[in-house]
PyMOL CGO cylinders between C-alpha atoms (Angstrom):
from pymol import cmd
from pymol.cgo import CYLINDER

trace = [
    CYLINDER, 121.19, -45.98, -77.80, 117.48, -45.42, -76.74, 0.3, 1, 1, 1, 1, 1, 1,
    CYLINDER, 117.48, -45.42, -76.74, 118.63, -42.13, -74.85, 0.3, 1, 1, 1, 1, 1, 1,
    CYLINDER, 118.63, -42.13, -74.85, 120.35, -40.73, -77.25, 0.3, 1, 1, 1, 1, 1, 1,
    CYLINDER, 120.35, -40.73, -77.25, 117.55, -41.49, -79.85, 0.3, 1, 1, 1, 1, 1, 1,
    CYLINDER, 117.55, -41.49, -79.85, 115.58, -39.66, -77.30, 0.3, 1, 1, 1, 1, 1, 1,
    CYLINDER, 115.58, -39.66, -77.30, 117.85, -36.27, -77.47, 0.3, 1, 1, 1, 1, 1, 1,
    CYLINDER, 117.85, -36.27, -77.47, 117.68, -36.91, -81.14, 0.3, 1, 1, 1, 1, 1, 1,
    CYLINDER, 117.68, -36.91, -81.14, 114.05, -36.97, -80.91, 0.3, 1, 1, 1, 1, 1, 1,
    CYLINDER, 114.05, -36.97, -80.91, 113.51, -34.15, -78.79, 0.3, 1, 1, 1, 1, 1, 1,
    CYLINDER, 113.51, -34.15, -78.79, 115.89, -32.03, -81.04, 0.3, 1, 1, 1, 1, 1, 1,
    CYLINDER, 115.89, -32.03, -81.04, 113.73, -32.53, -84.00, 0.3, 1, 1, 1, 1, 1, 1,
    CYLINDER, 113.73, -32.53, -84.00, 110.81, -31.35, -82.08, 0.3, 1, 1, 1, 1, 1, 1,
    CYLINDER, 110.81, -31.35, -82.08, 112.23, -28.24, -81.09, 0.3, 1, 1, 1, 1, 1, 1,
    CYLINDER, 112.23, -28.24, -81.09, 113.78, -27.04, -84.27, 0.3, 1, 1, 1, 1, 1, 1,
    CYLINDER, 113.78, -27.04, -84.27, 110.22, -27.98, -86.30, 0.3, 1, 1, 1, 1, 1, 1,
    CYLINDER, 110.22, -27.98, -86.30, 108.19, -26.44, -83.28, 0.3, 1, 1, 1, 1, 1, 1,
    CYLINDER, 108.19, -26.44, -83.28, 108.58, -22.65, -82.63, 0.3, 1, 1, 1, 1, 1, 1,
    CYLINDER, 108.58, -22.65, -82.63, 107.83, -21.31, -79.20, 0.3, 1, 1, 1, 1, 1, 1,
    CYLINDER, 107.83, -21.31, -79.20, 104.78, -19.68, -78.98, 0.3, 1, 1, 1, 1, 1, 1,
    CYLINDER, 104.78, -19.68, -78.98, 105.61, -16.88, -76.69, 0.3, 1, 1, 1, 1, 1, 1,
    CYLINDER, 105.61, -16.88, -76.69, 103.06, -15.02, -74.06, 0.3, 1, 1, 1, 1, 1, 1,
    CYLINDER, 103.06, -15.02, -74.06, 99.93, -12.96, -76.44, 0.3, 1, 1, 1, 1, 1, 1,
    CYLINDER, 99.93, -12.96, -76.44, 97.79, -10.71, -74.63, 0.3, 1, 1, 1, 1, 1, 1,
    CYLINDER, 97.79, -10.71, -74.63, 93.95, -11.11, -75.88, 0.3, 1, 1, 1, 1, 1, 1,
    CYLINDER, 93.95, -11.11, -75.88, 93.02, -7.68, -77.63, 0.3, 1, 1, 1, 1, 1, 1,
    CYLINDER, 93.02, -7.68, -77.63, 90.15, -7.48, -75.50, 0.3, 1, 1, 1, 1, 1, 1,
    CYLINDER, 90.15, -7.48, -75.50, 88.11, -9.00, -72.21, 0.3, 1, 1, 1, 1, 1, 1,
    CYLINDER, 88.11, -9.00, -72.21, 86.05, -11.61, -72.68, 0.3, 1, 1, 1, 1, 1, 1,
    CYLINDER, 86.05, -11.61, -72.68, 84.35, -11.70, -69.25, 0.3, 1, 1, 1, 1, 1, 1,
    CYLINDER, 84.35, -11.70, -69.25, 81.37, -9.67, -71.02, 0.3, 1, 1, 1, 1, 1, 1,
    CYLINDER, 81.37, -9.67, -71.02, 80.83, -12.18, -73.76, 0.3, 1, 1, 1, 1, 1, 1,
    CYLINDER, 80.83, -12.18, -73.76, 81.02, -14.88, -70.98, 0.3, 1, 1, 1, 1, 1, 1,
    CYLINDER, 81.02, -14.88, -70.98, 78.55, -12.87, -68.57, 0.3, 1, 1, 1, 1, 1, 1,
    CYLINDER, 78.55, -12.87, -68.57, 76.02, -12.78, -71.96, 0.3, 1, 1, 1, 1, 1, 1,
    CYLINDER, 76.02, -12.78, -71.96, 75.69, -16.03, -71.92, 0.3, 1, 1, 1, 1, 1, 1,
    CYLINDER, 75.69, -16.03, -71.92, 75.81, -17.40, -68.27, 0.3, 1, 1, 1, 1, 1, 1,
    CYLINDER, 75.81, -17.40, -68.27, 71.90, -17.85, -67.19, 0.3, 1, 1, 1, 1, 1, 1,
    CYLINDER, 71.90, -17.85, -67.19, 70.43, -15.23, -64.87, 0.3, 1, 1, 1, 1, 1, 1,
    CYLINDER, 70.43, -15.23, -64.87, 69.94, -16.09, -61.45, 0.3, 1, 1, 1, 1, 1, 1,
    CYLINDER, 69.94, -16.09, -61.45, 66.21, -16.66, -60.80, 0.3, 1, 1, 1, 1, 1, 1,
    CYLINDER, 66.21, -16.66, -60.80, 63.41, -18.87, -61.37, 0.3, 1, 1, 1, 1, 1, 1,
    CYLINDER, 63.41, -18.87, -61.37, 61.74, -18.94, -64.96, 0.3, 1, 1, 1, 1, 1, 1,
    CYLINDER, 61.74, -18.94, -64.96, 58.21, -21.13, -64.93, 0.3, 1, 1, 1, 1, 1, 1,
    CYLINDER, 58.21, -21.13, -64.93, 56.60, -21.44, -68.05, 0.3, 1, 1, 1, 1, 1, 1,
    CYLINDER, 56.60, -21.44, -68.05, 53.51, -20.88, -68.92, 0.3, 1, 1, 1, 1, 1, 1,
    CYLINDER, 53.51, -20.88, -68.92, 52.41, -24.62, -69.65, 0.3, 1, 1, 1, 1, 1, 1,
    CYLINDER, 52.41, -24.62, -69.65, 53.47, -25.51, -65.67, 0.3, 1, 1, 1, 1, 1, 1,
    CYLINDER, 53.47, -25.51, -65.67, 51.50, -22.46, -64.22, 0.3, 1, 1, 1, 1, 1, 1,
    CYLINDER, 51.50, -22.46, -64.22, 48.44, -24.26, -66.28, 0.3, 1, 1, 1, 1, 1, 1,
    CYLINDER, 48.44, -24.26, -66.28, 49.29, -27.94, -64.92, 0.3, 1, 1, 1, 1, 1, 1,
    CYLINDER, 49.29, -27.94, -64.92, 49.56, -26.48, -61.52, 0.3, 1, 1, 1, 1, 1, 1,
    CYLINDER, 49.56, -26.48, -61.52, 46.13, -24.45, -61.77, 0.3, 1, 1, 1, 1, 1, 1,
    CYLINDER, 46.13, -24.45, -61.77, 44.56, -28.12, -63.68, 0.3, 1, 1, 1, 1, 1, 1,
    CYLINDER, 44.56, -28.12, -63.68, 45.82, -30.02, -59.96, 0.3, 1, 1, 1, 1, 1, 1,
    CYLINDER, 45.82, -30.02, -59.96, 44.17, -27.22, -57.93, 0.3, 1, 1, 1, 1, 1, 1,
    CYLINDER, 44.17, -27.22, -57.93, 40.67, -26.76, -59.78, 0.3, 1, 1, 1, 1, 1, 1,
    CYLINDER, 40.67, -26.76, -59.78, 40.69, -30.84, -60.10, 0.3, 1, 1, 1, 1, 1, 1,
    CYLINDER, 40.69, -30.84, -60.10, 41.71, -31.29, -56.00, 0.3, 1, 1, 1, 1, 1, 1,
    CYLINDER, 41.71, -31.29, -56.00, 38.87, -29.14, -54.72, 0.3, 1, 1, 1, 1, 1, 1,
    CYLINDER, 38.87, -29.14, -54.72, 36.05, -31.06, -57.03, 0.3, 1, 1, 1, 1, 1, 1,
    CYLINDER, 36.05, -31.06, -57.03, 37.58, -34.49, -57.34, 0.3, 1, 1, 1, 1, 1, 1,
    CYLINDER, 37.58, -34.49, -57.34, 39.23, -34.45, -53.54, 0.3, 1, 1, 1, 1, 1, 1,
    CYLINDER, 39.23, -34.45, -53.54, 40.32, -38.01, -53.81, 0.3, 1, 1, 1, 1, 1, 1,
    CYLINDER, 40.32, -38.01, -53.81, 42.48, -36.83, -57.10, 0.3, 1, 1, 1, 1, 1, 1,
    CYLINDER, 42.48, -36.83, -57.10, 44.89, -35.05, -54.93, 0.3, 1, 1, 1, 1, 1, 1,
    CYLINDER, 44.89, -35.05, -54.93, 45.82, -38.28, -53.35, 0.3, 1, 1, 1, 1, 1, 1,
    CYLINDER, 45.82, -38.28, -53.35, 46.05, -39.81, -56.24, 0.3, 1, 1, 1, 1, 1, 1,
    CYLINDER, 46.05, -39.81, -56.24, 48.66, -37.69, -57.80, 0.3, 1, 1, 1, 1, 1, 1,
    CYLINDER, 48.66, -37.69, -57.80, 50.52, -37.46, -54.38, 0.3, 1, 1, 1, 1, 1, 1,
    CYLINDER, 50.52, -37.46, -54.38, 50.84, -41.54, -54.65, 0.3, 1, 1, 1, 1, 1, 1,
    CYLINDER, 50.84, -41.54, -54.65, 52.41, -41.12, -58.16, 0.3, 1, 1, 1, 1, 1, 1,
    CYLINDER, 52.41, -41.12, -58.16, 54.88, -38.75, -57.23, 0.3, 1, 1, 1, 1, 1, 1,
]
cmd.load_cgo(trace, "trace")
């Protein structure tokens, strides 16, 4: 009985369920995907070139600064 509930089943599916068939996309979409991958390469901002410049100028007047920020790293 639980089979051929099954086959019941399954032809219910089939007759309410059309078959999609194979659709060719009207156009590529590897440009729109390209658009919106990231570019290769590095982007700093300007806020880090600042903190980097702020370690520098503060390491060659406060030399003992330098270690500190190495120990909170």
């Amino acid at each position: 009985m639980n089979e051929s509930r099954n086959e019941h089943f399954s032809k219910m599916i089939r007759t309410a369920i059309e078959p999609i068939g194979v659709q060719e996309l009207k156009k590529d979409l590897w440009h729109q995907a390209q658009v919106k991958l990231p570019q290769a390469g590095i982007s700093v901002s300007v806020f880090d070139w600042v903190l980097a410049t702020l370690v520098v100028i503060l390491s060659f007047f406060v030399p003992e600064a330098f270690l500190v920020l190495l120990a909170h790293l």
